[in-house]
Backbone bond lengths (Angstrom), bond angles and torsions (degrees), N, CA, C in turn:
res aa  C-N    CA-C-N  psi(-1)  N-CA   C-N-CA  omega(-1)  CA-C   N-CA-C  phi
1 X - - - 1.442 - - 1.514 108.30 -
2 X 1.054 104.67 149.63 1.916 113.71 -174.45 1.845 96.90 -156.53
3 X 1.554 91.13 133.21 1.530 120.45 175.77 1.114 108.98 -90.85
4 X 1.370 127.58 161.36 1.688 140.33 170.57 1.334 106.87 -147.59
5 X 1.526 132.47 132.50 1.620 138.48 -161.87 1.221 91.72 -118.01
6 X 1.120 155.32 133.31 1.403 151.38 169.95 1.591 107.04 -98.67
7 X 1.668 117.46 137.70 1.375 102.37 175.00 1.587 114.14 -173.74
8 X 1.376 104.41 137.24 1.929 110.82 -153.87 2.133 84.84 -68.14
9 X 0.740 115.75 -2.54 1.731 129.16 -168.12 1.273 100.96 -134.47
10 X 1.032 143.58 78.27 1.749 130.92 173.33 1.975 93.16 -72.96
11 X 1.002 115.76 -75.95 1.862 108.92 -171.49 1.515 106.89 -35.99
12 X 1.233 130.98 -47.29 1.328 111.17 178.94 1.864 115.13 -72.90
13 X 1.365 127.00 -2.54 1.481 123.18 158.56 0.909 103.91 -85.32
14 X 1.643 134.38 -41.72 1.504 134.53 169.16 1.423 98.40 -29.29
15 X 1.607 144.54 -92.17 1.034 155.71 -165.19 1.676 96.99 -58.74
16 X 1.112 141.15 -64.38 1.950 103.25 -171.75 1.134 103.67 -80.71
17 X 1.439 145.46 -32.32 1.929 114.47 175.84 1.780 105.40 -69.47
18 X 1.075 101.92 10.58 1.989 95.61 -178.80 1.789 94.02 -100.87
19 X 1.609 117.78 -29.62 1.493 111.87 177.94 1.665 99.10 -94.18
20 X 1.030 117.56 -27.44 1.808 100.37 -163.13 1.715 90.58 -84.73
21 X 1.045 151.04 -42.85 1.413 146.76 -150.64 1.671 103.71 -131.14
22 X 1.338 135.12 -22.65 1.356 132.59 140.47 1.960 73.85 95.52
23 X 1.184 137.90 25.57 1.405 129.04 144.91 1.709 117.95 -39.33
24 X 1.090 109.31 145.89 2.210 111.52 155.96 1.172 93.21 -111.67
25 X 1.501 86.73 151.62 1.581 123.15 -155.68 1.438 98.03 -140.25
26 X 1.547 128.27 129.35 1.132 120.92 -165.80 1.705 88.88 -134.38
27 X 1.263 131.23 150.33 1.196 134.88 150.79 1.691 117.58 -74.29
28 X 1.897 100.92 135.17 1.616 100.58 -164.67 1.305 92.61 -99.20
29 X 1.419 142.37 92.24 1.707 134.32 171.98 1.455 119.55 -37.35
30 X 1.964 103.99 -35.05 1.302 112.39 -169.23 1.699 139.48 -41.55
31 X 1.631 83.57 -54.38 1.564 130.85 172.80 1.388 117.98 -65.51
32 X 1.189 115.08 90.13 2.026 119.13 -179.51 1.579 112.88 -53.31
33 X 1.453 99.65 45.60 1.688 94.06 154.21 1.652 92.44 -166.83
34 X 0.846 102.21 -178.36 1.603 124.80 -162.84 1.640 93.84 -74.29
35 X 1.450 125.54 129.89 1.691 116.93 -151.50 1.421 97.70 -168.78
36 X 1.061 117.51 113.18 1.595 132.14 -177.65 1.456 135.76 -119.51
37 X 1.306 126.03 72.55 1.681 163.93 -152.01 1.714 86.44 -42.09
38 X 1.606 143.79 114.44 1.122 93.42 171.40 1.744 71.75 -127.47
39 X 1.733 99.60 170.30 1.340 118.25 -160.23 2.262 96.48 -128.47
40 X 0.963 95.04 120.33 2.038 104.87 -176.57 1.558 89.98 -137.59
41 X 1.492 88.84 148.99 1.575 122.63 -176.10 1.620 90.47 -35.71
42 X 1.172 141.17 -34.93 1.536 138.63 -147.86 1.223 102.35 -143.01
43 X 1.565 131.31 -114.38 1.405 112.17 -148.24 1.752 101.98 -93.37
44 X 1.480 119.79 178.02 1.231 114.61 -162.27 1.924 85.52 -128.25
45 X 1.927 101.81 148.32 0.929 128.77 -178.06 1.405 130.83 -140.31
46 X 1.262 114.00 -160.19 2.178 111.93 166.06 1.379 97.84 -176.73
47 X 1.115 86.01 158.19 1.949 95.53 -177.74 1.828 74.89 -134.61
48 X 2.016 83.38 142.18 1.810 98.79 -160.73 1.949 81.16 -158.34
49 X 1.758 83.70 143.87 1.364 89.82 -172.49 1.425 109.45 -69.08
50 X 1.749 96.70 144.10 1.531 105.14 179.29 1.546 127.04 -49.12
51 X 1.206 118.37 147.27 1.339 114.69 -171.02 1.463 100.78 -84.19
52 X 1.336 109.59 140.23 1.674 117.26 158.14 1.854 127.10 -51.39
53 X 0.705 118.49 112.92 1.557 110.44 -178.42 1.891 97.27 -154.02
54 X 1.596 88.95 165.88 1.670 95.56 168.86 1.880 128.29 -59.79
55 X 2.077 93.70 -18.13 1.505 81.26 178.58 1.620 113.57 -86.73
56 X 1.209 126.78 158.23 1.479 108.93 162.92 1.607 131.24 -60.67
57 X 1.040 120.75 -17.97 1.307 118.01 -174.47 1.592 116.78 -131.35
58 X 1.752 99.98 49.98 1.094 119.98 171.15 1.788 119.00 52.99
59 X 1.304 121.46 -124.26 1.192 120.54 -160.95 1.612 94.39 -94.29
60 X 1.566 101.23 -177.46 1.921 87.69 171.09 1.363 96.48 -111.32
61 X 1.581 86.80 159.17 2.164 87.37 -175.80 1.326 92.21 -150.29
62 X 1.663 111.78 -179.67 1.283 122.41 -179.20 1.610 114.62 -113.73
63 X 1.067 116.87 165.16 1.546 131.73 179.41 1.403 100.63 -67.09
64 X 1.318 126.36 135.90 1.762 128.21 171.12 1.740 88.51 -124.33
65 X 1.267 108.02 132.68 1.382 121.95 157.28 1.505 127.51 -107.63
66 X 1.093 109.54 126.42 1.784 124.08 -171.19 1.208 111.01 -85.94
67 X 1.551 106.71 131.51 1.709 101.78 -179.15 1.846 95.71 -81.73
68 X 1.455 118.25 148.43 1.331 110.08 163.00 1.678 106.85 -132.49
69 X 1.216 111.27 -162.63 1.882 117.87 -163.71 1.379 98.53 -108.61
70 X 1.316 105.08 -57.56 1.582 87.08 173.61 2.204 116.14 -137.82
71 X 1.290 92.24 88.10 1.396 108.65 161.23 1.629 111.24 18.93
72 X 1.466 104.83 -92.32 1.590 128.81 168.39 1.799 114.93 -21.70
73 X 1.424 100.13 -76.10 1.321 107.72 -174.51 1.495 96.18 -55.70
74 X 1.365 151.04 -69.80 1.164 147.31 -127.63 1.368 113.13 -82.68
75 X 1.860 114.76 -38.73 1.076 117.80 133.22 1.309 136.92 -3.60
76 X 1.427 112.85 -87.40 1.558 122.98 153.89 1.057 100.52 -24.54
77 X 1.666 117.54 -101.40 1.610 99.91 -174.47 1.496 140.88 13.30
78 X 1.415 103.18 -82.45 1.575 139.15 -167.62 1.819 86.47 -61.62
79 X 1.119 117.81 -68.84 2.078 114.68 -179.92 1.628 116.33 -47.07
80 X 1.658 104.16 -36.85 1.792 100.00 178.20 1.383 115.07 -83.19
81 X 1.496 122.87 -11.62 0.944 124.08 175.00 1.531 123.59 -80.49
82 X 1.795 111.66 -32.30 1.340 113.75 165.99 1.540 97.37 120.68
83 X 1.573 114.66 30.07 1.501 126.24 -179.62 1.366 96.96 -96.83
84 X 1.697 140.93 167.54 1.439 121.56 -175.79 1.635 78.83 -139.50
85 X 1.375 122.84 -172.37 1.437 140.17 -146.61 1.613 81.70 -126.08
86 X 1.319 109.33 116.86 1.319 116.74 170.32 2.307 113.49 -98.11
87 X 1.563 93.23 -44.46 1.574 107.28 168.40 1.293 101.73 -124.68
88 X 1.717 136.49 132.50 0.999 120.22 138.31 1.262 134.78 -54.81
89 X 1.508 105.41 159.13 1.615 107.28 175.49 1.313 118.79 -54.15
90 X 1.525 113.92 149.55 1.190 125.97 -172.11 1.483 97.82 -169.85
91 X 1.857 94.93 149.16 1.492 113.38 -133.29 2.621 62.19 -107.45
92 X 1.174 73.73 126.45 2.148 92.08 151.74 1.735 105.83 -119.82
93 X 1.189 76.82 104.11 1.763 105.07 -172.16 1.457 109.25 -43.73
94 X 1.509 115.33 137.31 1.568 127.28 -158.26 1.241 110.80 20.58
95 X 1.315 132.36 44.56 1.443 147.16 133.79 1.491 137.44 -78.53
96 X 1.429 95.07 -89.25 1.499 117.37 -172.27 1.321 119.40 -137.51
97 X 1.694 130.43 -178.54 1.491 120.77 126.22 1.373 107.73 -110.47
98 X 1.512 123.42 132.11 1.236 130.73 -179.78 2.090 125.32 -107.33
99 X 0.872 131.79 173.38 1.419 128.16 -174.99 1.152 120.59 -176.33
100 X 1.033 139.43 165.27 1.551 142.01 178.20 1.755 120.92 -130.62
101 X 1.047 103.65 110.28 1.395 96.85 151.82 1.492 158.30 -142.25
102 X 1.267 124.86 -148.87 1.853 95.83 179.91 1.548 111.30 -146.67
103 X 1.358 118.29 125.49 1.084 137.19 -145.13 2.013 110.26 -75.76
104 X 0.849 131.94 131.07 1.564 122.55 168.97 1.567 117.28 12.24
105 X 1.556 124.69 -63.22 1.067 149.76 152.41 1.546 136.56 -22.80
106 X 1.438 98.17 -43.66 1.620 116.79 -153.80 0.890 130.02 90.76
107 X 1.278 135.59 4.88 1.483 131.95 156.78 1.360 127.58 -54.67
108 X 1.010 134.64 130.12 1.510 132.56 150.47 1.404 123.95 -69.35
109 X 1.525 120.34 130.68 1.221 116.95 146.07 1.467 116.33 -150.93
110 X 1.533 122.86 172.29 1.302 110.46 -171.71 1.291 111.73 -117.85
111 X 1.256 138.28 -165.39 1.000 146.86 -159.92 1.889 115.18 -158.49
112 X 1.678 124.14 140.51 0.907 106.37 -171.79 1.681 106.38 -158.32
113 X 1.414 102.28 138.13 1.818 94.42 -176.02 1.974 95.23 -130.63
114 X 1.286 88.18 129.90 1.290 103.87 174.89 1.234 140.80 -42.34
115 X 1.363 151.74 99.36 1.135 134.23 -169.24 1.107 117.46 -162.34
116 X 1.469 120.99 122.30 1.126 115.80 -160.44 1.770 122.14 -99.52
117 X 1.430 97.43 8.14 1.416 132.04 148.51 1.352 115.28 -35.22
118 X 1.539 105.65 -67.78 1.058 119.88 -146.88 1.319 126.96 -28.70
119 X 1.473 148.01 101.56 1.366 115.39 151.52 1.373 129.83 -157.02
């Protein structure tokens, strides 16, 4: 599996998914557009500048949700950085707690800490 972040700014997502989730992010020279290698405990991705087209928000894509350790703190994160609360958290019973949010940009993504607590 492989992710793609789309963004009219790729270096400024470079810098908050490098503080909210502590990913490396490498610049790809290879690739004739702006292309950003990034490397997480699990699957591997890049956030690459958005493509120009007639829609505004480039290609269509899907929501990826990140498992994290602790919910709360990362949260934080995602608000000091200038990410806003798209879903609050919410407990999926003897699952998780899950949430959504959206990055400088407009992206969505969510976030999720395990628990089989939850509910």
């Amino acid at each position: 599996m492989y992710f793609e972040i789309q963004a009219d700014d790729p270096g400024a997502l470079v810098k908050f998914y490098t503080e909210v989730f502590g990913w490396k992010c490498t610049r790809d020279v290879n690739i004739p557009i702006e292309y950003w290698r990034i490397e997480t405990e699990g699957i591997g991705g890049a956030i690459l500048k958005r493509p120009v087209s007639e829609h505004p928000g480039g290609t269509n894509a899907f929501v990826v949700s990140m498992e994290v350790e602790d919910y709360d703190a990362t949260e934080k994160k995602i608000f000091s950085l200038g990410g806003i609360e798209a879903l609050p958290k919410f407990a999926i019973p003897g699952k998780c707690w899950q949430g959504y949010y959206i990055d400088g940009q407009g992206n969505t993504f969510g976030i999720f800490q395990v628990d089989e607590k939850a509910a």
